[in-house]
Structures are given as C-alpha cells and as structure tokens.
C-alpha positions as CSV (number, residue, x, y, z in Angstrom):
1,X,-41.2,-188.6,-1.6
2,X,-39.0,-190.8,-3.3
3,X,-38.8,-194.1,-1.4
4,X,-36.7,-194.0,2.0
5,X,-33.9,-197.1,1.1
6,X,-33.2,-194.6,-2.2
7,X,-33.1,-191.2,0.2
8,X,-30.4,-192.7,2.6
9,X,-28.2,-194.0,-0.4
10,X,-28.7,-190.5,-1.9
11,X,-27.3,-188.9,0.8
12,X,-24.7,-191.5,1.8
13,X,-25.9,-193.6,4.0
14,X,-26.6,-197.7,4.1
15,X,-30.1,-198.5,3.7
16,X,-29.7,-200.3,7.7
17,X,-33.0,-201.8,9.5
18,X,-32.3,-199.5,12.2
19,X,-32.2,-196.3,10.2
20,X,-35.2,-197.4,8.2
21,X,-37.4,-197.8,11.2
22,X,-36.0,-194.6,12.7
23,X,-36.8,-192.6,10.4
24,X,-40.4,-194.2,9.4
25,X,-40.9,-193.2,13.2
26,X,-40.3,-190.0,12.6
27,X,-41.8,-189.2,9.4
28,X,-45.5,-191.0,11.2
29,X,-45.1,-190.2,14.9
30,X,-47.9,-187.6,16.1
31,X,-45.1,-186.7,18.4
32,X,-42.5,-184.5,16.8
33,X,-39.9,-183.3,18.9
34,X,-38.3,-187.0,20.0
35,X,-35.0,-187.8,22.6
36,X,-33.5,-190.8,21.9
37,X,-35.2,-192.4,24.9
38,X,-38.5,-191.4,23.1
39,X,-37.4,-193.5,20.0
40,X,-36.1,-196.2,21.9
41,X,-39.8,-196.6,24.0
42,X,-41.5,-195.7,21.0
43,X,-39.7,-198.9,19.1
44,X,-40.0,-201.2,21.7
45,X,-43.8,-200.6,22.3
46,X,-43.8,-202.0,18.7
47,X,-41.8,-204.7,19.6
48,X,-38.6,-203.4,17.8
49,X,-35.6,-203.6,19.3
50,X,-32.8,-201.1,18.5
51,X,-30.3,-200.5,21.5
52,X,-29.7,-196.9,22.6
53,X,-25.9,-196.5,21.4
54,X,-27.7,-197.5,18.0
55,X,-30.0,-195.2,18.4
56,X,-27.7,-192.2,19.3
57,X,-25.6,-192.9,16.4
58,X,-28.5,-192.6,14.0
59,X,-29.6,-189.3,14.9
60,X,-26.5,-187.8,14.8
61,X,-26.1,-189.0,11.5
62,X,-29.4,-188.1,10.2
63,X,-28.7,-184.9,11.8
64,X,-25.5,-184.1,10.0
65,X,-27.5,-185.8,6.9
66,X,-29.8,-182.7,7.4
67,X,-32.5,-185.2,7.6
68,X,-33.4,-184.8,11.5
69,X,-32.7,-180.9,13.3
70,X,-31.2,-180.9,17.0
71,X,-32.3,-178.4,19.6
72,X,-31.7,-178.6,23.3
73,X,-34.6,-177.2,25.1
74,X,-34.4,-176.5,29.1
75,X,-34.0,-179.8,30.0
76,X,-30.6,-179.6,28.2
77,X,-31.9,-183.1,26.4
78,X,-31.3,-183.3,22.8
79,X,-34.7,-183.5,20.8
80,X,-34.9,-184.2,17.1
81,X,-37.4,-183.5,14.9
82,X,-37.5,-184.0,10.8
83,X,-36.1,-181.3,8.8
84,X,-39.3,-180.4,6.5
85,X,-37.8,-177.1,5.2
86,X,-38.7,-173.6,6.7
87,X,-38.4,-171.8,9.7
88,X,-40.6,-172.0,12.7
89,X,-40.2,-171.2,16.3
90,X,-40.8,-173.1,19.9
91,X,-42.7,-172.6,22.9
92,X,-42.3,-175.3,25.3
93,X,-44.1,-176.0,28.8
94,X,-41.8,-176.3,31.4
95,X,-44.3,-178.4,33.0
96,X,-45.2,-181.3,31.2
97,X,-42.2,-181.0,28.2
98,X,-45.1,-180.3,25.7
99,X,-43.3,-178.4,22.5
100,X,-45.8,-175.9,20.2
101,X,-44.6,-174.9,17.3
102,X,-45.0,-170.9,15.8
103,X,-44.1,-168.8,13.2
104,X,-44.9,-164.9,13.3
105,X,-44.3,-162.7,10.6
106,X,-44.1,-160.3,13.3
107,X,-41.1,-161.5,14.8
108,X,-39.2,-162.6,12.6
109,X,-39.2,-158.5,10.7
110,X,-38.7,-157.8,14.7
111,X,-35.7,-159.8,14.7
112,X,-34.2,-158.4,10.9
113,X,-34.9,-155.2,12.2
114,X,-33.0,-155.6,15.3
115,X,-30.1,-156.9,13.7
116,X,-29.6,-154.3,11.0
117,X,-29.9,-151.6,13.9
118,X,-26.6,-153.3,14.9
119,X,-24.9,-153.9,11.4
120,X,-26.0,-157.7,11.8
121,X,-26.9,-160.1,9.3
122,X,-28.5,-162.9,10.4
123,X,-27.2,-166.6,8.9
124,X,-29.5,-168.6,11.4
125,X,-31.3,-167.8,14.5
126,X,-34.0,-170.0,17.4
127,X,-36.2,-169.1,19.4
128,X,-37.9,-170.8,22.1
129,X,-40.1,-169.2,25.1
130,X,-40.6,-171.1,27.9
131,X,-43.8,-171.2,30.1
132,X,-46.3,-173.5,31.2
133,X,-49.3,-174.8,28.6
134,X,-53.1,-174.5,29.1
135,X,-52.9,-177.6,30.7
136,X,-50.9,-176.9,33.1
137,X,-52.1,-174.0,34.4
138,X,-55.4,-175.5,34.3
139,X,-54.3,-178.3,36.5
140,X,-52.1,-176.6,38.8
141,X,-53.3,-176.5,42.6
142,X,-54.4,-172.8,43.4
143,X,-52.6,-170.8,45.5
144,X,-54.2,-169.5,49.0
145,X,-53.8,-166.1,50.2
C-alpha cells in the first residue's frame, strides 16, 4: 500500500499525528473491531496521548473516508473496523464482546434468494448472530437441577 501520509491526502484528508497513529493502530492491532475507548487505551498503553473528542472525530471521518466501517453491535457501542474490501458477516458473544468474523456462500444465495421471492434487490445488507463463544460456555457455572 502506498504510504499512509499519501492515502489520507488522496482522499482529502491532512496527514495529522492523530490520524496517522489511528490508523497505524488499526491497520496492526490483532484486535479488529475497536470503540473509541479501545483506541484511546490502546494509545495510551503506548504512551500516546490523543484525547477522546479527537478520537471520535477521526473515526467518523475515516468512516465517511470509507477507510474505517461502523456497526453497532448489542451493546449499541459503535465499533470500527478497517474497510479491506468484501463482504463478511458477525457473530458476536454476548458474554465477553468477542466478535468472529464469517462468510457463507450459503447464506448469502439464502439471502438473494429471499429477496427476489419478494421483488427485492439488495444494495447492502449485515448480519450479526448473537450468542455466547466457546469460552463462555466453557466457563459458565453449571446449572443444578
């Protein structure tokens, strides 16, 4: 990729320290799906200090950018996560927050299908399924009968 000061002034945006490190976060965090409260820990556990506000106004704009994608999962939290190009669905554990990522072939003819039984065409769509991860259930006290 061509380097990040040249993306941002490509798609209108000032080459700032703030967006920089945002979105180097992004594009090497093992955690993908992010609030801004998860960018502003992440940043200060490396001793970077961007205020919130800051923060907020960033991913909005990397958002309309197309650089970042929005959803809003049950928590009815905004999480961002980079915009690499296709589609993919979310599953996400209503436990512990933990968000898996899917595509099914499957589905997504399920979905087509569906909406051309009802003279639909489909521009955009998401999916998430909520539930609780292996973990979870794993570490969730048992239930007496």
């Amino acid at each position: 990729m061509m380097d990040k000061a040249s993306h941002l002034k490509d798609i209108g945006l000032k080459a700032t320290g703030p967006r920089l490190k945002i979105l180097d976060l992004f594009e090497h965090s093992e955690t993908r799906h992010m609030s801004a409260e998860d960018v502003y820990k992440k940043l200060l556990t490396e001793n970077i200090d961007i205020g919130l506000a800051t923060i907020y106004r960033v991913l909005t704009q990397f958002e309309q950018a197309g650089i970042l994608v929005r959803h809003h999962f049950e928590t009815g939290k905004a999480v961002y996560e980079l915009n690499e190009g296709g589609h993919h669905d979310h599953m996400v554990c209503i436990s512990c927050g933990k968000v898996v990522e899917f595509f099914d072939p499957e589905i997504e003819a399920l979905q087509e299908r569906i909406a051309e039984q009802h003279g639909f065409h489909i521009i955009d769509h998401a999916l998430y399924m909520y539930g609780e991860c292996p973990e979870c259930i794993e570490t969730r006290p048992k239930r007496r009968r």
